[in-house]
N, C-alpha and C positions, 0 to 999 in steps of 0.2 A: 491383189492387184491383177493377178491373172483373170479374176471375172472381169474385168474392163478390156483387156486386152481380145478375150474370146467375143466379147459382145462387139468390138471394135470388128472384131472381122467376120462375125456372123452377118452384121449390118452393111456393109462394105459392096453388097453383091446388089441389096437393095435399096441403095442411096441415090442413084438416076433412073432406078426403075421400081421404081414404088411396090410395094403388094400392101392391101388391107387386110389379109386372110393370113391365120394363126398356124396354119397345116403349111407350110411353103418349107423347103428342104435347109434346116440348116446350114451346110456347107454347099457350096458348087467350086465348078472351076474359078466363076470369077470372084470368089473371096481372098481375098488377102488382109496384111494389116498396112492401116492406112497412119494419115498424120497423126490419128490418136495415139495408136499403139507407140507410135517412137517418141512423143511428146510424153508419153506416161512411163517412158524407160528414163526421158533425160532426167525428167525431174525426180522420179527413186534415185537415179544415180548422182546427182546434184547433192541432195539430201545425207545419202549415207555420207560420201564427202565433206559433210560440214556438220558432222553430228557435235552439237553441244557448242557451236559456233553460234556468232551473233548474227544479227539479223540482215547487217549491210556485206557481212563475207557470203551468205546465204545468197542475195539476190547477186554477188557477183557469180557465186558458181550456178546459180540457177543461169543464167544470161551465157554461159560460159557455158555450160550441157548441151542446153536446146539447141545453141548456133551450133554447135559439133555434131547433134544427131541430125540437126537439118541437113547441114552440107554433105555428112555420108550419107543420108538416105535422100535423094532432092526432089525427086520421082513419088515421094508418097499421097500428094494430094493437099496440098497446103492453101490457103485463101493467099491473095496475091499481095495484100500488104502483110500478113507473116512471113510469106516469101522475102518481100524486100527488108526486113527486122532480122531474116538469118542470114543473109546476108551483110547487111551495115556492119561498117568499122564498129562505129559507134552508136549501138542500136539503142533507141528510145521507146517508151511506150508510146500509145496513138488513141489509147483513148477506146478502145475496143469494149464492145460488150455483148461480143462472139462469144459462143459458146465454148471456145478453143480451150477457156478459161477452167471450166468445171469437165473438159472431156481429161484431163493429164492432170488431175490434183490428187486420184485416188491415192495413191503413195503415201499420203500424207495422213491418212485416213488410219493409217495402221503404223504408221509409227510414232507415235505422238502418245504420252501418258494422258493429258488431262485437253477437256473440250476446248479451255483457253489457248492451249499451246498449238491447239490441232487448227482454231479460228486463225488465229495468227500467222500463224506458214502457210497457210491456205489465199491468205490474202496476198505473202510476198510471190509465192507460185503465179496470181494472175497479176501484179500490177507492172511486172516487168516488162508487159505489154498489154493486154487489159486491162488499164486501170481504171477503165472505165466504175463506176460505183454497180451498176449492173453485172461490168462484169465478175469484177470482185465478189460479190453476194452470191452468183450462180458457184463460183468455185468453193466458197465456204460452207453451201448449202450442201453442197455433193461431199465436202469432206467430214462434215459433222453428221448426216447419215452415215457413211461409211463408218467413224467411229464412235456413234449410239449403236447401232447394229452390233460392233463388235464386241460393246461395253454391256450387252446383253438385253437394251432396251427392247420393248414390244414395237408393233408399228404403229402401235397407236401412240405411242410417247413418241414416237419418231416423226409422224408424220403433226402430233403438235406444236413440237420443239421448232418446225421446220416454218408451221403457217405464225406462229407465235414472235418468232424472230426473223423470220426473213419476207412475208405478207405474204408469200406466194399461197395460191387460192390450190388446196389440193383436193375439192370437193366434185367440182366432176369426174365421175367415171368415163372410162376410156373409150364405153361404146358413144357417151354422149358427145368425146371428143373426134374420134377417129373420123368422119365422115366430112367433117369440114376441116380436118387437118390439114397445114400445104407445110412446103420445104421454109424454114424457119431457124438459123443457123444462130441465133444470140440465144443469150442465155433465158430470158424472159421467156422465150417461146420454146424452148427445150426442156429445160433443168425441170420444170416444175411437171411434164410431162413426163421424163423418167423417172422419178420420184415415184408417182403414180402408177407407172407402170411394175414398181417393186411392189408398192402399197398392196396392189390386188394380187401380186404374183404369190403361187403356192409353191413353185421351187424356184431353185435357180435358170432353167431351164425355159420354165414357164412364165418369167419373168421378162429374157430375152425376145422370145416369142411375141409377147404380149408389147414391148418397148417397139420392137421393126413395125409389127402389124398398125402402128399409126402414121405408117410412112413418113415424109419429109424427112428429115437429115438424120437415116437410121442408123447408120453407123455409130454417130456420136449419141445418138439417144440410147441405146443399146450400149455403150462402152459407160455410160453414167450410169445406168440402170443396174448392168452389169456387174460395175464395183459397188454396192449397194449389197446387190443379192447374195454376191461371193462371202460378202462380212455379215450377210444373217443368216442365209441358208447355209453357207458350205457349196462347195461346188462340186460336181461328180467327176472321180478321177479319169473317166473315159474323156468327161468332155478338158478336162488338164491336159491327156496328152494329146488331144489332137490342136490345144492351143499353141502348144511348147513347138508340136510338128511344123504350126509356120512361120515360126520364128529363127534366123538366119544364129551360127555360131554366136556371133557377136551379142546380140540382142537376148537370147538364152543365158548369153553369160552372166548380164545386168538382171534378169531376171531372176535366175537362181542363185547369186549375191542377196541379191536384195531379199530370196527369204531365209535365206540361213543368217544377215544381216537382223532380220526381223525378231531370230527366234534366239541368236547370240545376246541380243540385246534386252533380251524377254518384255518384249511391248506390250503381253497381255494386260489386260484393263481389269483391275477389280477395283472394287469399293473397300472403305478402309474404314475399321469403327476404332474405340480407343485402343492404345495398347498397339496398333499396327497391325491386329491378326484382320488377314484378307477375306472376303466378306462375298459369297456368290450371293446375287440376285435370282431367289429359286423363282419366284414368279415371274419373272420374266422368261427365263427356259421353257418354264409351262408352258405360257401364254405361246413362245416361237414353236412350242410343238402342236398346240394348236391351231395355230393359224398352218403350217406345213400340212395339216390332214383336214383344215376348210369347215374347222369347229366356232361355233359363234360362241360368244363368252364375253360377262359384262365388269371391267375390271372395276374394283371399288377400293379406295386407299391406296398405299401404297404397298401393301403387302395382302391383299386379297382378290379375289376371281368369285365371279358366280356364273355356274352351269346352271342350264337348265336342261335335263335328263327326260327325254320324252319316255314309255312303257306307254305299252297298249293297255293294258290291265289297268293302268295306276295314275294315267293320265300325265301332267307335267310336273317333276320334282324339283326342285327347286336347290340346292348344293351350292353352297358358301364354302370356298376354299381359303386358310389361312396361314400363310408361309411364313414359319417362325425361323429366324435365322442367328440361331445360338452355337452355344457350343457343339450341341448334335443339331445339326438343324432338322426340322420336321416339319409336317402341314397337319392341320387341323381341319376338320371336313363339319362342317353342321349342314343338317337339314330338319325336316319336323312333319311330324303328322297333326294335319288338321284334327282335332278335341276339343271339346270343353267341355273339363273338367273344373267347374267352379261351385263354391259351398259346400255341398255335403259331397258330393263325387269326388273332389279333390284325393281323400286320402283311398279312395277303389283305384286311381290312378295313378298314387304314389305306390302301391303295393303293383298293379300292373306293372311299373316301369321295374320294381325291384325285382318280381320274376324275369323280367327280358333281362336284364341285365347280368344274371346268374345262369341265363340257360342262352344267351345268343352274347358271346366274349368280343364280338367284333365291335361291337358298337355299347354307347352308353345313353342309357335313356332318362329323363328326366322331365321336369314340370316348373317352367321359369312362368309361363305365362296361360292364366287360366283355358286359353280357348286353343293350347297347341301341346304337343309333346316334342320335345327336342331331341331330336337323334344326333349324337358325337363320335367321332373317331379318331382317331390321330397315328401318324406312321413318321416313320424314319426315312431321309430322302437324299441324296448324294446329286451331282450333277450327271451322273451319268445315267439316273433311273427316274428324276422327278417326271419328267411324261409319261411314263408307260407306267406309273406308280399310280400317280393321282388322278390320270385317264379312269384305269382299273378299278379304284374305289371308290370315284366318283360313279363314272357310266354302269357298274358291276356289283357293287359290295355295297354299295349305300341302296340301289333302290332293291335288293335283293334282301337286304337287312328288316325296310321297312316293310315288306310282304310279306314278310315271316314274322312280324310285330303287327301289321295291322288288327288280325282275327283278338288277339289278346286285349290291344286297345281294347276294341268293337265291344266284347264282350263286359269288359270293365265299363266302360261309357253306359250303357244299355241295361247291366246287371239291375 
């Protein structure tokens, strides 16, 4: 939650005065945290308040948060019929399909077990005053990011789940949007913009960056992007404390509740096979540490990756990765060397493979299909090591393997 709140006030400085350029100084004087950031504390704090509560105790404490963080904070920058809803006795929705919806829903994003229960709060968060169907859908969309992200989805499953179920078009890129972008405060013209601006981002950092640099209403597009980045990237503890630094007693306090609430309550997301034993998604880890270092990779099924390993010497390799997810879980790496071995050569290159096999331990060579040699490998993989593992053996040890196998082919083939 706190990447919503840093994006909220990174943005903040350049919400009446635009910049399209990526290089602009994160902080200045005039940063602060605005309607988002207190609208993103009522509703965590609404939330923990009514855990395991029904849906109509929820929208009263939700309706009951926000009018109390409005009336202490009144000065933050609120659109004027929100103004007048924190105010009302008896405050109604109106119909909105302001973005107000999907900038304060992140909360919801991370504490919620299963995608249903995360759609659902997600909608009671905006219809107590956006109920507009707009703007319901912007807050759902920012909240089911937030927790596919956290649940360890790729952004490529993120960003289909998102055009799949919510129509929003995420296929232009940001240079092709930025240039005719203006100030656009519903959710229609925002939500699907910081999405995008996560989509392409390589950190968290660069994510924020990249959300302001489309100007119009950065603040809130940057505080969606924001909560997005924090739940796939992680967020860097420098830029933690200098979000926590503008945050008054009060507001600190709801914040640092809400994550020791987070972590008492153990909201992490796994996947569950029979039996109840908890199930990491290693290709998806992969996949987030490849995109984090700006690696291109074509996912195929639901548990494999294909690199494609450039070598100057060796031209383009081609590495099938397959993420077995058992009791030890492991990956399994295939690629192959161009041969044919058919007819009579077949068994000069069944005996080639049985020498590689006996003299290079790392891999396993073999002959499924006359015109290829199949090169295999397989390793042991945890969550704390599958990127820098199967980076390693893919980029490293496989085309290294096949270098040192090719002359032996060559030889057999040619013999």
């Amino acid at each position: 939650m706190l990447g919503a709140i840093f994006g909220d006030i990174v943005g903040s400085a350049y919400e009446h005065h635009n910049t399209k350029r990526m290089d602009f100084p994160l902080l200045s004087e005039w940063s602060r945290p605005t309607d988002d950031t207190i609208m993103t504390l009522a509703v965590a704090d609404a939330l923990m308040n009514t855990w395991k509560k029904g849906d109509m105790e929820i929208r009263a404490e939700l309706v009951k948060s926000m009018q109390q963080m409005g009336r202490r904070y009144p000065y933050a920058g609120y659109g004027g019929r929100f103004r007048g809803w924190i105010a009302a006795e008896n405050p109604r929705p109106y119909n909105s399909l302001g973005n107000g919806s999907g900038m304060r829903v992140s909360p919801v994003g991370w504490l919620y077990h299963t995608l249903d229960d995360t759609l659902r709060v997600a909608k009671l968060t905006a219809e107590v005053s956006h109920n507009h169907p707009e703007g319901i859908k912007g807050a759902q969309a920012i909240a089911a990011c937030v927790f596919l992200a956290r649940a360890g989805a790729s952004k490529e499953e993120i960003r289909k789940y998102i055009e799949d179920t919510f129509e929003y078009d995420l296929s232009k890129s940001l240079d092709n949007i930025r240039g005719s972008y203006y100030f656009n405060p519903t959710c229609p013209g925002s939500v699907p913009e910081a999405i995008r601006a996560f989509y392409e981002g390589k950190n968290y950092e660069d994510v924020i960056r990249r959300a302001v640099s489309l100007g119009g209403d950065s603040d809130t597009i940057a505080c969606m992007a924001g909560a997005v980045a924090e739940a796939y990237f992680g967020m860097p503890e420098d830029l933690k404390m200098k979000a926590l630094h503008f945050l008054d007693p009060y507001c600190r306090g709801i914040m640092e509740h809400f994550r020791e609430f987070c972590h008492t309550h153990d909201r992490t997301i796994e996947k569950e096979k029979e039996g109840g034993r908890p199930v990491t998604n290693y290709r998806s880890l992969f996949t987030k540490h490849l995109d984090e270092l700006d690696i291109k990779y074509t996912e195929i099924e639901d548990n494999m990756v294909k690199l494609t390993i450039s070598k100057e010497n060796q031209g383009a390799i081609p590495v099938l990765l397959t993420f077995n997810e058992g009791k030890v879980p492991n990956v399994s790496l295939r690629s192959y060397i161009l041969a044919g071995f058919a007819g009579e050569k077949r068994v000069a290159g069944i005996l080639a493979c049985n020498e590689l096999n006996s003299r290079l331990r790392w891999g396993r060579f073999s002959i499924q299909d006359e015109s290829k040699v199949d090169v295999e490998m397989d390793a042991c993989i945890d969550e704390k090591n599958v990127g820098s593992v199967c980076l390693f053996l893919a980029g490293l040890v496989m085309p290294s393997i096949i270098e040192a196998a090719y002359p032996a082919i060559m030889k057999a083939l040619w013999k």
